[in-house]
C-alpha positions as a printed Julia matrix, in Angstrom:
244×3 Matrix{Float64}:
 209.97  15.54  12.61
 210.41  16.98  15.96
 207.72  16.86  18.67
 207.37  20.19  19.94
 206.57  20.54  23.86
 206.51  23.28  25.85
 206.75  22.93  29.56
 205.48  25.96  31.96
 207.14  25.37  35.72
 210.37  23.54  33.84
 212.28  24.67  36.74
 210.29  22.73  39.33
 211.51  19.15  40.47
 208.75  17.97  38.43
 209.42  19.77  35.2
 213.11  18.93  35.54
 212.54  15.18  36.03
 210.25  15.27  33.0
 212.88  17.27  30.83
 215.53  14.96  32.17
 213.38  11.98  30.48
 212.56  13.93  27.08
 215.87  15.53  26.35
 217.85  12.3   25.36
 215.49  11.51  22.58
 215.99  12.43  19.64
 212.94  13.55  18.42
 211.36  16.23  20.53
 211.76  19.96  20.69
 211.29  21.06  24.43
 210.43  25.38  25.14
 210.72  25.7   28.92
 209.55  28.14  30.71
 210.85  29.32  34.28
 210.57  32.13  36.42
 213.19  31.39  39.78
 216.22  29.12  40.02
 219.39  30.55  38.73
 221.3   27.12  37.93
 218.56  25.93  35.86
 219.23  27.66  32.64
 223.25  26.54  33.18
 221.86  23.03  33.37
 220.79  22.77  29.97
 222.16  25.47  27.9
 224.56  23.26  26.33
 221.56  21.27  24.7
 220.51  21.5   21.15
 216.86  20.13  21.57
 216.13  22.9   24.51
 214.87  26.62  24.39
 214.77  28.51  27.82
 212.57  31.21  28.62
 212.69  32.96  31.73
 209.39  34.95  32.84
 207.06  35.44  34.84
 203.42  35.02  34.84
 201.73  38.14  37.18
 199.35  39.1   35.12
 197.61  38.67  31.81
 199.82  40.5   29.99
 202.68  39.17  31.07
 201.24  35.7   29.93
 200.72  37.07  26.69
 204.08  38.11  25.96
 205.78  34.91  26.89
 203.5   32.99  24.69
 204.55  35.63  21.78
 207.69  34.47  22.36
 207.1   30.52  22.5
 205.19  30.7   18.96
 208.33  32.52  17.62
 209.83  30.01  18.52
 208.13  27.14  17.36
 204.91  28.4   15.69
 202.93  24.99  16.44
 202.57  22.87  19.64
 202.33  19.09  19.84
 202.38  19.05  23.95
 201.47  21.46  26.53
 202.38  20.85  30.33
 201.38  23.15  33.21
 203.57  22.52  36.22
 203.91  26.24  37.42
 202.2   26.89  41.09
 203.2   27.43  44.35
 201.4   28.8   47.61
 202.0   32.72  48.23
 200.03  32.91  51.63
 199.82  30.07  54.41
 197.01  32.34  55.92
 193.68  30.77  56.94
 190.62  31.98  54.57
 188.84  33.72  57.03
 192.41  36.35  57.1
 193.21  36.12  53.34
 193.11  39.48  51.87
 192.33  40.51  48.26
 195.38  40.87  47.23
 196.78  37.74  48.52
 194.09  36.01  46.89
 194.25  37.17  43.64
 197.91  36.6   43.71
 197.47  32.85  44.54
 194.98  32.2   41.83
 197.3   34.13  39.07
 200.27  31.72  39.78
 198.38  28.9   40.34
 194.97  29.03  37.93
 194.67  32.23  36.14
 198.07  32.23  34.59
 197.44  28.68  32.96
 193.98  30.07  31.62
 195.51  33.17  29.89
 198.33  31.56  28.68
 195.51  28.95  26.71
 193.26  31.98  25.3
 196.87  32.78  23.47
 197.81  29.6   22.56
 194.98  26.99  21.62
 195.35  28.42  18.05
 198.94  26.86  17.79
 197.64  23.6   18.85
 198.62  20.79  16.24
 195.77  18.36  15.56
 196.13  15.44  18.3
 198.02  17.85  20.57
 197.62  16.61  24.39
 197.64  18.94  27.6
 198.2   18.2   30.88
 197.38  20.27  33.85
 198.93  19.51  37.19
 196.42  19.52  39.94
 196.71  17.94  43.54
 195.11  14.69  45.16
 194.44  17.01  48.33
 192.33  19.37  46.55
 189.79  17.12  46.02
 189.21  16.3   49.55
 189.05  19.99  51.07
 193.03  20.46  50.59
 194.54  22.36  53.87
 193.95  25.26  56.15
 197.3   26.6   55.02
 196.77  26.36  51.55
 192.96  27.01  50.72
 193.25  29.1   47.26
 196.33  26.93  46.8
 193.56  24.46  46.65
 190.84  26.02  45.53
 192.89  26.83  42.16
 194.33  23.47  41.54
 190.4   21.84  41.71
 189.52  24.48  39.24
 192.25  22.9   37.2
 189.82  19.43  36.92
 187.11  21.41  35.58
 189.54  23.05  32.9
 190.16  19.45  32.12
 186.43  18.47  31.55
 185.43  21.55  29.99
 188.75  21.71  27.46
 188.62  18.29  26.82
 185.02  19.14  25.02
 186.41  22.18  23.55
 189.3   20.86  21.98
 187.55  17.44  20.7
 187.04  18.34  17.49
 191.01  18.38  16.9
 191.14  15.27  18.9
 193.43  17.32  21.35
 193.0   15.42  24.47
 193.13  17.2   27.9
 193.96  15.35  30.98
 195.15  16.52  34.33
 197.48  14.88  37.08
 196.9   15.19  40.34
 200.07  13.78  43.37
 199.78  12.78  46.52
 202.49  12.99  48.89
 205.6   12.79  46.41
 209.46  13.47  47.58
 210.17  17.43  46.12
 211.64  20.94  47.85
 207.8   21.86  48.33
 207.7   19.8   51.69
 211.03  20.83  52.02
 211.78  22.26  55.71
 214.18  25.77  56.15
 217.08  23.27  56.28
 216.36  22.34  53.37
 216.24  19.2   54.89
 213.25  17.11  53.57
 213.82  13.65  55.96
 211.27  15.54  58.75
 209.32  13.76  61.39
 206.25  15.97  59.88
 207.16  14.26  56.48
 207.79  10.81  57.78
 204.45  10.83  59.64
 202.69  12.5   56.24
 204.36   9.01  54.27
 201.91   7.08  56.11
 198.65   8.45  54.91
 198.59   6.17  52.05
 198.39   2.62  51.62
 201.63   2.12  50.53
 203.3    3.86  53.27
 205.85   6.15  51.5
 206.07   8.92  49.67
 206.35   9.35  45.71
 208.7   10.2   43.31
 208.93  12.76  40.69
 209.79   9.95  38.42
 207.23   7.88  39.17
 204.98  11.53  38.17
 206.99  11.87  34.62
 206.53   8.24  33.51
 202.69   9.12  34.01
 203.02  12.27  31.55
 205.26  10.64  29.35
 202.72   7.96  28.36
 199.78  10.62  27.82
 202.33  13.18  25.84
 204.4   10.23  24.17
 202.16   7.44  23.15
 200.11   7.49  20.12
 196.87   6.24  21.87
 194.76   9.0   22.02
 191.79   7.57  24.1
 192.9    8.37  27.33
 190.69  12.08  27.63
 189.4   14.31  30.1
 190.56  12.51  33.23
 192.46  13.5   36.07
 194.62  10.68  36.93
 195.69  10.74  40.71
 199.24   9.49  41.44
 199.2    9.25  45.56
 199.78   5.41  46.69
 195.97   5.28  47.72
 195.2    8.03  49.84
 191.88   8.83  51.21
 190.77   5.31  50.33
């Protein structure tokens, strides 16, 4: 029987490197969703064990009618992943308007919560969800990214308060939360990613480098993957021991 996972943000570096691990077995079922990036769809159409949805996520509605179409698809849900987010305005708070807010906390919180009120019904017992926060927010994030940051730490109390929610069905809910890891979001206008900005950034942690997007999927794979279901309401930081 095929595990069914459905991926929000597939198109991402992260989503990609965790479809690239998931699609060569045999027994899971992978929905992604996507909203940019033209060449993704080409990248996997060919594949059997793959359904692409393209859509995006502005409002509540629009969540709901992408999750109409996921349980049409597969009517029951053994893994959730939330990887979609990205920062709208680089504006400090104190010149953030209303509109730029709310914008930032659809994409990056709001979108995640909506698409749950239409899904948790399709969750299969022992079903695990993983949100994608960021080490950063936890330590007051950046000037250029503050509801960027304010939505991802809303994320870890999603993960607390879902986890207690969803116990009863011993659906675990964990979050992950990276550090400084090697991805076009630190990406320059070159799209040249070797910067002196990004070199410099490498050396915040005790290990002196930056992470991978692998070294992210092998994390997810063992809490979507593995049978051992004890591993609940945590947010596991991946970031080489920063802020330590």
């Amino acid at each position: 029987m095929y595990k069914k996972i459905l991926i929000f943000g597939a198109s991402s570096d992260l989503g990609q490197e965790l479809i690239k691990s998931l699609i060569v077995k045999k027994d899971t079922f992978i929905v992604g969703h996507y909203n940019e990036n033209s060449n993704f769809y080409h990248n996997y159409k060919n594949y059997k064990n793959i359904f692409l949805i393209k859509s995006d996520l502005r409002n509540k509605k629009a969540c709901k009618i992408l999750c109409n179409k996921i349980i049409k698809k597969i009517s029951k849900i053994d893994s959730i992943i939330f990887f979609n987010g990205r920062i709208s305005s680089t504006k400090i708070w104190t010149e953030l308007t209303e509109k730029e807010i709310n914008k930032d906390l659809q994409i990056n919180f709001l979108s995640i919560f909506y698409s749950m009120q239409f899904l948790y019904k399709f969750l299969n017992l022992k079903a695990k969800i993983v949100f994608l926060s960021t080490s950063s927010a936890t330590h007051g994030g950046g000037d250029s990214s503050f509801v960027y940051g304010w939505a991802k730490l809303s994320l870890l109390y999603l993960t607390k308060s879902f986890a207690r929610f969803f116990s009863k069905k011993s659906i675990t809910v964990n979050s992950i939360s990276p550090g400084f890891i090697n991805t076009k979001f630190h990406k320059n206008n070159k799209n040249n990613w070797n910067t002196k900005k990004n070199k410099k950034r490498a050396q915040f942690n005790l290990l002196k480098k930056a992470g991978t997007t692998k070294q992210i999927a092998e994390a997810i794979n063992l809490m979507i993957l593995s049978d051992n279901n004890f591993i609940n309401a945590e947010n596991i930081k991946i970031d080489g021991g920063e802020y330590v």
